[in-house]
C-alpha positions in Angstrom: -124.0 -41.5 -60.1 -122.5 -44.9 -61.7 -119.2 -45.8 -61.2 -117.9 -43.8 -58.2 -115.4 -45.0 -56.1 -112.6 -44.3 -53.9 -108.9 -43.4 -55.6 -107.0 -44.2 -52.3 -103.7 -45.1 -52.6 -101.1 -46.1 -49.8 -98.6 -48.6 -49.7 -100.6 -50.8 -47.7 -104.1 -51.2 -50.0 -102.0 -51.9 -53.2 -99.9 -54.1 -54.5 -97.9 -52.9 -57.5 -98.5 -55.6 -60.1 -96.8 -53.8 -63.3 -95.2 -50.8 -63.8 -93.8 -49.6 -68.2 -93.7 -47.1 -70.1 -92.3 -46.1 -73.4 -90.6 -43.0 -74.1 -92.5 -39.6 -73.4 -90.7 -38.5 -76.6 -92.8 -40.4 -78.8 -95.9 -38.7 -79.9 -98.4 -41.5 -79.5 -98.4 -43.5 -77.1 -96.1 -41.6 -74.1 -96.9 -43.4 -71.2 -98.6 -46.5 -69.5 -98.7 -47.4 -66.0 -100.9 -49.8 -64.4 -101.6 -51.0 -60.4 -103.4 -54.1 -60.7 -105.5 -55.8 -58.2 -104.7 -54.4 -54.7 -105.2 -56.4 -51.3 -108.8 -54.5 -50.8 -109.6 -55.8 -53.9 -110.5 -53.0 -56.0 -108.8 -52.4 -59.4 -106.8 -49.6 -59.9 -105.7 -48.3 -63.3 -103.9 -44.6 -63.3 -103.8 -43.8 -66.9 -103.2 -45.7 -69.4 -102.8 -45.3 -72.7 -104.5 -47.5 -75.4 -101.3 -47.3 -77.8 -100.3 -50.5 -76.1 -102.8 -52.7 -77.9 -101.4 -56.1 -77.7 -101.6 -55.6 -73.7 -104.1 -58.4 -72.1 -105.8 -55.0 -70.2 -106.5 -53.2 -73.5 -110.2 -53.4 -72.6 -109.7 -51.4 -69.4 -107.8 -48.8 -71.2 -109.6 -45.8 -71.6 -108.8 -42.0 -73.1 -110.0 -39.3 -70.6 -111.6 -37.2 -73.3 -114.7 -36.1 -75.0 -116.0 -38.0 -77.9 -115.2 -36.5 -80.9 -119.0 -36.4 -82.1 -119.8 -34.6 -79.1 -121.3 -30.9 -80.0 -122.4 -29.2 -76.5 -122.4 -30.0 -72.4 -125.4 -30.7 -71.0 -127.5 -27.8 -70.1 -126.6 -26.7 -66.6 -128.7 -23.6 -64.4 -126.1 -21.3 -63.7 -126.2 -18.0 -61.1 -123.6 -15.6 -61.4 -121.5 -17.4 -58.6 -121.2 -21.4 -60.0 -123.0 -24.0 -61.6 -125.5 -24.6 -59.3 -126.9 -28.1 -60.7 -126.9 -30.4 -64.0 -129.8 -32.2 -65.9 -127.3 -35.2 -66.3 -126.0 -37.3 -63.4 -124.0 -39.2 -65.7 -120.7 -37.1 -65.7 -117.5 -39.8 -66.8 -115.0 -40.6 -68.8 -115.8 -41.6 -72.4 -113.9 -44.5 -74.1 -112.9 -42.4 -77.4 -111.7 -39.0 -77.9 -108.8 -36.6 -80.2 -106.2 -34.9 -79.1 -106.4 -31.3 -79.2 -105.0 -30.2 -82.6 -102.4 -27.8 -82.2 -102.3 -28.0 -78.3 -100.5 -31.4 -77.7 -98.0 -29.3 -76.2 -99.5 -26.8 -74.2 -97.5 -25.7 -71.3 -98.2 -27.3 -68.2 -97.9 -24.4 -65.4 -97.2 -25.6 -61.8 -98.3 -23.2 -58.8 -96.5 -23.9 -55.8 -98.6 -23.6 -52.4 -97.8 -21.5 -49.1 -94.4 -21.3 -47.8 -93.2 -22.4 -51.5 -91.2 -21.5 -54.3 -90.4 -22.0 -57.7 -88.0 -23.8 -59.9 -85.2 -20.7 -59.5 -85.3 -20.7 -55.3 -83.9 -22.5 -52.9 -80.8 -24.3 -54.7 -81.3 -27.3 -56.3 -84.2 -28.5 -54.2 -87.6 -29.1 -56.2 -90.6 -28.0 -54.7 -92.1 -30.6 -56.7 -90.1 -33.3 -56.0 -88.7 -33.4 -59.5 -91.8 -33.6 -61.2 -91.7 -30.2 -63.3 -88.5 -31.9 -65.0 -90.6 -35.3 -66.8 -91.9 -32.6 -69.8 -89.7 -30.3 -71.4 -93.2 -28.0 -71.6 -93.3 -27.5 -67.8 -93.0 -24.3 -66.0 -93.0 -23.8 -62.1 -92.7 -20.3 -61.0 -91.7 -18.8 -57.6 -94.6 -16.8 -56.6 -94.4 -14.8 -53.5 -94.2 -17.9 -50.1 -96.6 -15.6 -47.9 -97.9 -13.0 -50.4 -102.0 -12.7 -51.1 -103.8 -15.1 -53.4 -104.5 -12.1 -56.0 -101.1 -10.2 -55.6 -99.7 -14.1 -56.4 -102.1 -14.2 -59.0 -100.9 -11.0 -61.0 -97.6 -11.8 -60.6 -98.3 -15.4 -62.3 -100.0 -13.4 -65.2 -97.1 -11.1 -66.2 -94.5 -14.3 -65.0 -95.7 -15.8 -68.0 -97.4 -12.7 -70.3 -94.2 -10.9 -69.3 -93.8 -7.2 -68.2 -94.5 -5.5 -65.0 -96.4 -7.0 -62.6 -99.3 -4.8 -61.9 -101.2 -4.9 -58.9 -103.8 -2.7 -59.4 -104.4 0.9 -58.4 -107.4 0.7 -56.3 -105.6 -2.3 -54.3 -102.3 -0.9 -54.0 -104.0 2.3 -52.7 -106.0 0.1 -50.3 -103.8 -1.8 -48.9 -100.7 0.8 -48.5 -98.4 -1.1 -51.4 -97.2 -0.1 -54.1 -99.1 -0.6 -57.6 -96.3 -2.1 -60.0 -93.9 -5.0 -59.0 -91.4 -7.4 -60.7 -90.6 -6.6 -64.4 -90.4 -10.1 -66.3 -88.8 -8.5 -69.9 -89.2 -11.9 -71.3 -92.5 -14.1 -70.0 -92.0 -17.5 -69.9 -94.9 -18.1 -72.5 -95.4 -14.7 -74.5 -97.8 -16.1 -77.2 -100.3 -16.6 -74.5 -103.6 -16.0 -75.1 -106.8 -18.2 -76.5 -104.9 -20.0 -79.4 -101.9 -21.1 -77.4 -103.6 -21.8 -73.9 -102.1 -23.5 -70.6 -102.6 -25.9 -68.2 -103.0 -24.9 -64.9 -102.1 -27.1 -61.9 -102.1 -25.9 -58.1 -100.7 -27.4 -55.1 -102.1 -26.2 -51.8 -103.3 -22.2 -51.9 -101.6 -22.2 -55.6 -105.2 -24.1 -56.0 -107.4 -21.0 -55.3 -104.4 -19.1 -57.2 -105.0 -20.4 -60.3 -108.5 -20.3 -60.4 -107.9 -16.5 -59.1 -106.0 -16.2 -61.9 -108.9 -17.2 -64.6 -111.4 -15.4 -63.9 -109.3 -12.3 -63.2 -108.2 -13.2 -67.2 -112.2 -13.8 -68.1 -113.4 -10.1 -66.2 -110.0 -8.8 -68.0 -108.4 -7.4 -65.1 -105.1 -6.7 -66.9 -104.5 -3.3 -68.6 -102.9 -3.2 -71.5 -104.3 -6.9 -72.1 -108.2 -6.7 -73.6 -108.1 -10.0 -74.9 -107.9 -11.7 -72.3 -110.6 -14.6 -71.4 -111.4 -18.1 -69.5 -110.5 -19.7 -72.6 -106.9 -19.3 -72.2 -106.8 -22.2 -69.6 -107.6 -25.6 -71.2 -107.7 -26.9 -67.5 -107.3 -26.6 -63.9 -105.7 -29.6 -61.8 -106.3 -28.9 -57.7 -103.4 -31.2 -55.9 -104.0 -30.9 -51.8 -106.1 -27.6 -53.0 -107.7 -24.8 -50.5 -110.6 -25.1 -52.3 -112.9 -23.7 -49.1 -110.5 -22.7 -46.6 -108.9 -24.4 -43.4 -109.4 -24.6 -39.7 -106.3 -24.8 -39.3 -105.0 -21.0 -39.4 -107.5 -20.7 -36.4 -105.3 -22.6 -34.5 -102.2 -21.0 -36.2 -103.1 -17.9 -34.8 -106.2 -16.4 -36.8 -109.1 -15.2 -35.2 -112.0 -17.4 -35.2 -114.7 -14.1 -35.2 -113.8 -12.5 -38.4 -110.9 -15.2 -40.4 -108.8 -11.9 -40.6 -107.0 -10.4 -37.9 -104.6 -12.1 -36.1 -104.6 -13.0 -31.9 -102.4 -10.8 -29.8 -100.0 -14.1 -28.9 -99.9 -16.8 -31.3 -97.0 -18.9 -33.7 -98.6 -16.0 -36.5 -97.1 -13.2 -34.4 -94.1 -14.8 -34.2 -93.9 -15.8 -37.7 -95.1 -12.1 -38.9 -91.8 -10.5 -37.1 -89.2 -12.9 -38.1 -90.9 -12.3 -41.7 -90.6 -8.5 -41.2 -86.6 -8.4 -39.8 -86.2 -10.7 -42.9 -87.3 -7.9 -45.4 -86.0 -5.2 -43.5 -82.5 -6.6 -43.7 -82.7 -7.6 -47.6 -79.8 -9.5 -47.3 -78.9 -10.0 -51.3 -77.8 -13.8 -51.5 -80.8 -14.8 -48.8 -83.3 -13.0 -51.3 -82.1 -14.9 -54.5 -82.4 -18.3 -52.1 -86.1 -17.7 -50.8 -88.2 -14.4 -51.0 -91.4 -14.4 -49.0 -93.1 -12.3 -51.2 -93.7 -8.4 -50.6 -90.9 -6.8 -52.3 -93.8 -4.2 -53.3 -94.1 -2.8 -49.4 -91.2 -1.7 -50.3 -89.7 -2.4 -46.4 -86.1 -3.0 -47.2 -83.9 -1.0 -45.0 -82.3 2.0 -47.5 -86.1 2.6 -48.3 -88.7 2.2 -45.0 -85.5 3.1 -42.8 -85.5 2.8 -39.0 -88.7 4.3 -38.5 -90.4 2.3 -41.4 -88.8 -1.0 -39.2 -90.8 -0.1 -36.6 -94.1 1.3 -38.2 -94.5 -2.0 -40.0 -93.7 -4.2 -36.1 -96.1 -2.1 -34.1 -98.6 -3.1 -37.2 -99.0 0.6 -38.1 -98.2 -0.5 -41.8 -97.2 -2.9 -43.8 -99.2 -6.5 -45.3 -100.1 -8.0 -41.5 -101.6 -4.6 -41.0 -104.5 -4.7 -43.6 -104.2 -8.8 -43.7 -103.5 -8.6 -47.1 -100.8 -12.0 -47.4 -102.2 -15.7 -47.7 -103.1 -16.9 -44.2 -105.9 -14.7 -43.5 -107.0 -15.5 -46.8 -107.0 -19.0 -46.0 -109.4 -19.4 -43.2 -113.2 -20.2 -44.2 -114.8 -17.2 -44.2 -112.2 -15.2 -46.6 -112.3 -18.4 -48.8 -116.5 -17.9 -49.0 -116.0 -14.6 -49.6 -114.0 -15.4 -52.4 -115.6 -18.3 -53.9 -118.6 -16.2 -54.1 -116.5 -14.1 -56.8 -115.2 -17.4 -58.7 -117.0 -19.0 -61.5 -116.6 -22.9 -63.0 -116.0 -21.9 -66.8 -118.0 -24.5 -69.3 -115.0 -24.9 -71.9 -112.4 -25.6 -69.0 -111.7 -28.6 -67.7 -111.1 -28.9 -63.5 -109.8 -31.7 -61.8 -109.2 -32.0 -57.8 -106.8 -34.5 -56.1 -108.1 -34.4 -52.4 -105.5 -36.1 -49.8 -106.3 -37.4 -46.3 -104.6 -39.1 -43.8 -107.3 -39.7 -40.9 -109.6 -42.2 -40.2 -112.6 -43.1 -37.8 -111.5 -45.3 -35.0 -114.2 -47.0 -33.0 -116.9 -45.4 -35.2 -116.4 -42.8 -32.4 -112.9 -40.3 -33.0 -111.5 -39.0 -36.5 -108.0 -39.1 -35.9 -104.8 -39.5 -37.7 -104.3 -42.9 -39.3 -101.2 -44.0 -38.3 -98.0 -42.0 -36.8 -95.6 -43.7 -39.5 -97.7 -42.8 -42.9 -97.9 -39.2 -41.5 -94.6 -36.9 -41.8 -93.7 -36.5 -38.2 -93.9 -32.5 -39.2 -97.8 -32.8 -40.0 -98.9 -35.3 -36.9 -99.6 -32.9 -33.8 -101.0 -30.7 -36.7 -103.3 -32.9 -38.3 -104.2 -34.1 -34.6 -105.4 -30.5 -33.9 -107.5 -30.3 -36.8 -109.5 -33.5 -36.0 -110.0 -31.6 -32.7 -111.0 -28.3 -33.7 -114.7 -26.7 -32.8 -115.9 -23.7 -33.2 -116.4 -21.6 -30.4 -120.1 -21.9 -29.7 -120.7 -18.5 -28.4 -119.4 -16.9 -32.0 -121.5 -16.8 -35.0 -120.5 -19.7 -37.8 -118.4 -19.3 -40.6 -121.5 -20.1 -42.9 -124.2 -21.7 -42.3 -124.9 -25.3 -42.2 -121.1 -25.3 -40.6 -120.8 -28.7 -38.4 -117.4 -29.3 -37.0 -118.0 -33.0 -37.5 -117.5 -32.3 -41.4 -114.1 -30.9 -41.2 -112.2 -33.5 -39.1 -110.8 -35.8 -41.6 -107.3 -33.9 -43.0 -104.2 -34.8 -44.3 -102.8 -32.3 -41.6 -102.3 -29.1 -43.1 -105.9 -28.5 -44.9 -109.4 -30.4 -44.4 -110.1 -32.5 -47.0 -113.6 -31.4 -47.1 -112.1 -28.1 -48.3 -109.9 -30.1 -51.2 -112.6 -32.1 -53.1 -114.5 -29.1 -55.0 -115.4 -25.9 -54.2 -118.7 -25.9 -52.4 -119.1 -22.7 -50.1 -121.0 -20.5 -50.4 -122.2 -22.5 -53.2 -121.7 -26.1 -54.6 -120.0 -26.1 -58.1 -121.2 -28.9 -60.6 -119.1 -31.8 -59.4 -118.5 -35.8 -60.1 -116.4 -38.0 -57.9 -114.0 -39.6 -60.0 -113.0 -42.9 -59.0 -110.0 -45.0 -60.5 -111.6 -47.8 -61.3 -112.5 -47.2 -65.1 -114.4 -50.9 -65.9 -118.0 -50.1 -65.0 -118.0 -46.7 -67.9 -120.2 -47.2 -70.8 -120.0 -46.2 -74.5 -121.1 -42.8 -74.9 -120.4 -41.5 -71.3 -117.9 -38.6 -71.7 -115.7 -36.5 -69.5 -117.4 -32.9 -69.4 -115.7 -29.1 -69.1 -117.4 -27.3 -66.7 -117.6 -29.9 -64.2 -114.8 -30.6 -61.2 -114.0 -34.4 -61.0 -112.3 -35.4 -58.0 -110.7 -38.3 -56.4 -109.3 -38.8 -53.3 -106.1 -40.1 -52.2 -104.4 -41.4 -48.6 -101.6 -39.7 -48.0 -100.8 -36.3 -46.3 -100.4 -32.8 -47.3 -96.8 -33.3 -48.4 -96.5 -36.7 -50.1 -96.5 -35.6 -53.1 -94.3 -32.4 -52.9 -90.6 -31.7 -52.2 -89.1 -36.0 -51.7 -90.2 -37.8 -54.3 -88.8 -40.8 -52.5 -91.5 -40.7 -49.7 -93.7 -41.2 -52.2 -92.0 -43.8 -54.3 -94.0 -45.4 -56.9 -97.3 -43.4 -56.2 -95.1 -40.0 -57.0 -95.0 -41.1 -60.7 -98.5 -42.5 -60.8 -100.0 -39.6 -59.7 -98.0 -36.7 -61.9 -98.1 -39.2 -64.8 -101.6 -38.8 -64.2 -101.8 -35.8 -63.9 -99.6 -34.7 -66.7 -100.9 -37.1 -69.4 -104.3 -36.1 -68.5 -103.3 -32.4 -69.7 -102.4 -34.2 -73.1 -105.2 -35.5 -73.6 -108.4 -32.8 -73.9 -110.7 -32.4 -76.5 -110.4 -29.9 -79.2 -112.0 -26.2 -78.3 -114.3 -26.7 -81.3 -116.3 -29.0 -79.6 -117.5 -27.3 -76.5 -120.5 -25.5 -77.7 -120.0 -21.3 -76.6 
């Protein structure tokens, strides 16, 4: 594969050499930002735009599209799981491209991560740091903080359909909940559908969430909604994504033998009462700040009562019962079992931002990179994951599992689980580097195929203080956002 190379960025690899932009109001040329030559000596360009032609770099600017005389992806051998391979090693950017007619303006949809919430919790803190306000065609919803990936996944669908969140009969019947939730009596994007898609973009377990969410919309999972299909995302952007799980709930409290149930003593059991006392109480102005998610247990006090209180902490009931809530889903052998049901869709685009903060000391430990680039919150943490093994007398989460791969971190999630999704299966993937110079005419950017880079920092850098982050903050969403902008027309991905 030509071209690939690291996208690491930390204060001290880079020196920030020019930083401009025009207004994002105009509808040509909205943004340009540049890092030039960095101390390592590799040449960093995040996104530039090529309406600033009279710029000495205009050579190095490049348009992450598809050229427009492109008819069809290259032929791929696909199982009924993921895109198993591709004929064509070349996957890249492509120099020239169009805009999508009609979806400059898509809505960007922002998908917080575990312990999260959305743009109307928690005061006027930002679980994005701010970022959600740069487009006027943002949205960031509050999903449930600890709810499952599929109940957060139907409640994403009607948050923006609109309506009553359903659930599902068969799982609200499983898992002791009931079927309908939330009513949304105006979605935040009603005209939804394959003519006026979104982008979706996933921080964390909002990664899996998202993709979740398509194919649920591809295998029409929706009643009421037959229309539904992949095709109503144009893309799907993994930030710090759980692509494959974490090792990190096994130390949390998990149990290493089945990725489910949870230990008898552990920070979980603590965390699962002071959850349930939480709902019980449903103390009104608490709820409207922060809601963890299982309003659809229905274990408020004037409805599960005294009894109900103590059914749901003697795990007789309730969502720690069945493990139906995000951390159990979040350990590796839940995350195989659900890969196995996600596919990589051939008119979408998927991009993954992996982050990691270790690094190999002595050619001997993987351990965290330094104490002051790591938030003091994430150092013990990412410290344990570098340590973790498997216990050797229980059977391995897959196999081909060696500890030694899923050491580096950036202290909440391996990064090995962040670059593409690859268990039980490896999905047709192209590391993505940011330096653009080596491309060559006629080499394209490709649907169907997850490009990712990989950046130094840790699991939070980007989220919540956008000051930690400083300049790299804006890089990165600028990136990220502009890159949404910028996709091909539908018309020319071949069905």
């Amino acid at each position: 594969m030509g071209g690939s190379c690291r996208f690491e960025i930390s204060r001290r690899n880079f020196t920030l050499k020019r930083v401009f932009w025009s207004s994002r109001k105009h509808g040509d040329g909205v943004l340009a930002l540049e890092i030039l030559r960095g101390k390592n000596g590799l040449l960093c360009i995040a996104d530039l735009m090529s309406g600033f032609m009279s710029s000495p770099q205009q050579s190095a600017r490049v348009s992450p599209v598809i050229e427009t005389g492109a008819t069809e992806t290259d032929d791929r051998e696909v199982s009924n799981c993921v895109m198993l391979s591709s004929k064509s090693d070349d996957h890249s950017l492509g120099y020239a491209g169009a805009f999508m007619e009609g979806h400059e303006t898509a809505p960007i949809v922002l998908v917080h991560g575990i312990f999260g919430f959305g743009s109307q919790k928690m005061g006027h803190l930002s679980y994005w740091g701010g970022a959600e306000k740069q487009d006027d065609r943002i949205l960031a919803p509050d999903l449930g903080a600890l709810s499952s990936i599929h109940d957060r996944a139907c409640e994403l669908f009607y948050y923006l359909k609109g309506g009553t969140v359903d659930y599902g009969a068969e799982r609200s019947q499983k898992y002791g909940h009931s079927r309908f939730g939330h009513t949304y009596h105006q979605g935040h994007y009603p005209e939804w559908d394959s003519k006026h898609p979104v982008h979706l973009v996933g921080h964390s377990t909002g990664a899996q969430v998202i993709r979740l969410l398509q194919n649920m919309l591809a295998d029409k999972c929706f009643p009421g909604h037959d229309s539904t299909s992949a095709d109503w995302v144009l893309s799907v952007t993994s930030l710090s994504g759980a692509l494959n799980g974490t090792t990190r709930v096994y130390y949390d409290g998990i149990r290493a033998e089945d990725g489910k149930s949870m230990k008898s003593f552990s920070l979980l059991q603590v965390l699962r009462v002071g959850v349930l006392l939480y709902e019980w109480l449903d103390i009104p102005f608490l709820k409207r700040y922060y809601d963890f998610g299982f309003d659809h247990y229905n274990l408020q006090w004037h409805k599960a009562g005294i009894t109900g209180l103590l059914d749901t902490l003697f795990n007789r009931s309730g969502p720690f019962v069945h493990d139906n809530w995000v951390l159990p889903d979040l350990s590796i052998q839940s995350s195989v079992e659900l890969n196995k049901k996600l596919r990589t869709f051939d008119k979408t685009f998927y991009f993954s931002y992996a982050t990691k903060g270790t690094k190999r000391w002595f050619s001997l430990w993987t351990l965290p990179g330094s104490i002051f680039s790591t938030h003091p919150l994430l150092f013990i943490r990412s410290l344990q994951i570098c340590l973790w093994r498997h216990p050797e007398d229980l059977p391995l989460p897959y196999e081909g599992y060696r500890d030694e791969d899923w050491q580096d971190n950036d202290g909440a999630l391996n990064t090995i689980s962040q670059l593409y999704p690859c268990l039980p299966c490896v999905h047709s993937n192209c590391e993505l580097g940011a330096d653009l110079n080596d491309l060559k005419d006629g080499r394209v950017l490709q649907p169907g195929i997850w490009y990712y880079s990989t950046l130094v920092a840790d699991h939070i850098y980007f989220i919540i203080n956008r000051e930690r982050a400083g300049v790299h903050f804006d890089v990165l969403y600028d990136n990220i956002f502009q890159r949404c902008r910028k996709q091909i027309k539908p018309s020319l991905i071949s069905s």
